[in-house]
KELODREN-769062 format. One record per residue (C-alpha): x, y, z. Coordinates in steps of 0.1 Angstrom, whole numbers, plus 5000, padded with zeros to 4 digits. Layout:
XYZ...
END
This chain:
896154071620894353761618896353591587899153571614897753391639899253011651897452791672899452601695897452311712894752261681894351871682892851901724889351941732889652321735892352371703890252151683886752321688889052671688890152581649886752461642885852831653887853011637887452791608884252821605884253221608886953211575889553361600893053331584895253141604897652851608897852531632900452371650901051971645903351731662903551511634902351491595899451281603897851511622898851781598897151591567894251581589894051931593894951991560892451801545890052071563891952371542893652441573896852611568899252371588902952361603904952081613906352111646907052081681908052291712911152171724912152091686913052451686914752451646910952311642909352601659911552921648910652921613906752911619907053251641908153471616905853741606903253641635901053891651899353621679899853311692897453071709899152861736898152551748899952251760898551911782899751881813903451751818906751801832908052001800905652251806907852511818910552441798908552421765906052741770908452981787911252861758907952961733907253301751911053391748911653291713908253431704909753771715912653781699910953711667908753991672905453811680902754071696900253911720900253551733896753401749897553111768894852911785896252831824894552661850892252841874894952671904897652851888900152981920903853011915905052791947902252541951902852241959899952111934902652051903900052211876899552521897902952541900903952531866901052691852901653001878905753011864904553051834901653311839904853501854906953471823904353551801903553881823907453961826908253921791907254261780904454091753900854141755898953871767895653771779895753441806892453271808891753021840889252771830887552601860886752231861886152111826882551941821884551731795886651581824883151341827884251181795887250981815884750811833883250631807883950321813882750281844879650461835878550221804879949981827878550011864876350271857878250511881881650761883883550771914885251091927886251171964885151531965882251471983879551731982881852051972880252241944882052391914881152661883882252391858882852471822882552351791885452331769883552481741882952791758886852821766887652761731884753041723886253291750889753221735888153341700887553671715890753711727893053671698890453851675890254161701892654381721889854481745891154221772894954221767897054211796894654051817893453721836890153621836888853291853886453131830883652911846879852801842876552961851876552741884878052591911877452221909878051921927878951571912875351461921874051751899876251661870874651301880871251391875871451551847873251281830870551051839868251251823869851311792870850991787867750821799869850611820870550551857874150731864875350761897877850981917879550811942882150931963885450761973888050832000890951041987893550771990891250481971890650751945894250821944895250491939892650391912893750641889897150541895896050211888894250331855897750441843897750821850901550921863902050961900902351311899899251361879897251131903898851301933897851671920894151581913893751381945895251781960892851971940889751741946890551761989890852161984887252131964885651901987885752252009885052451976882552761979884052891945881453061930880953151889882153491873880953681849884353681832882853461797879653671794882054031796884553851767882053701745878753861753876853551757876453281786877853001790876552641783875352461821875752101828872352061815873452181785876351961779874551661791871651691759874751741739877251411749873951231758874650961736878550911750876950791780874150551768
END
């Protein structure tokens, strides 16, 4: 099984540490690449590659024959829908087994959040497409920290305008390490599993233990929804994008969502904390 594996999504944080995974373990498998730059990259890595894109369907056929799994992931936009539920159905008829597709742990057919929404249509495809499947919900992504770089090196500080809710955040890695499990195993097929930290924190946790890492001052300070909304708007995220997040960060500014033990039962292990991941980026935020 594992020589017909693709990896849709292998150049993101996740997809990228998920190919160095399975690279590293010598699992036999093949990556999916927009374009032939990114395809020479992974290729200069002995990664088996393919050129293609969803959407660019006579790009996309070809690389599904005589595939067992398929790893989907896709960043967030408007397409979504179109492009994974048009990948589910032709993965189907070409007689693809299993899909793992990494959601969003807002997913809800109906919301009025845009990601949930589109995230929860597909979760609904996926399950009514008669193909195995294992949907994982990440939590917040520790890695989301990185955006706030430059005010960080800059001002010394990150704003967000979720005041003192807490979170289980997650590292990235650990989603890419849970995803490992998956298409390597059957034992959590037709399942969803919401894939957080060891904690609940609060953006002055993930403060403090930046500052420590990093030897440097870094402070949390939080904004009003609206001037939030409107900086990242200003920053050039899309208005929809700036309008979700400014949702999701109001419904966790009232968060009491608390970890699961969902990672340790699919990998055996536990996952990294915010301590963890703030020895390892240290140096990002010197």
């Amino acid at each position: 099984m594992n020589n017909s594996i693709l990896i849709i999504g292998g150049t993101g944080t996740t997809g990228r540490e998920l190919v160095n995974i399975l690279n590293n373990n010598q699992v036999e498998f093949k990556a999916l690449a927009r374009t032939n730059e990114k395809a020479e990259a992974f290729q200069s890595e002995g990664i088996n590659t393919v050129v293609g894109e969803l959407g660019n369907w006579d790009s996309i056929t070809p690389a599904l024959s005589g595939l067992d799994t398929i790893f989907l992931l896709t960043g967030a936009s408007p397409e979504n829908v179109k492009n994974q539920n048009g990948l589910i159905d032709r993965a189907k008829a070409a007689g693809v087994r299993k899909i793992v597709k990494v959601s969003a742990v807002v997913a809800e057919t109906g919301s009025d959040v845009h990601l949930a929404d589109w995230h929860g249509q597909i979760e609904d495809h996926l399950k009514d497409s008669g193909l195995e499947y294992v949907i994982l919900r990440p939590h917040s992504f520790m890695q989301n920290m990185l955006m706030s770089l430059p005010t960080i090196k800059g001002q010394g500080a990150f704003y967000e305008s979720i005041g003192e809710g807490k979170l289980p955040m997650i590292d990235a890695r650990d989603v890419a390490t849970a995803s490992y499990h998956c298409l390597l195993k059957d034992d959590f097929n037709n399942g969803t599993y919401v894939i957080t930290g060891p904690d609940s924190i609060g953006y002055s946790d993930v403060a403090s233990s930046l500052s420590n890492a990093s030897g440097k001052s870094i402070s949390f300070l939080n904004v009003p929804s609206e001037a939030h909304n409107q900086g990242m708007k200003a920053a050039g995220l899309p208005e929809w994008l700036a309008d979700d997040l400014t949702a999701m960060s109001k419904k966790w500014a009232r968060s009491k969502d608390q970890p699961t033990n969902d990672f340790q039962n699919i990998t055996g292990q536990t996952a990294r904390s915010i301590d963890q991941f703030a020895q390892d980026y240290a140096d990002w935020f010197k």
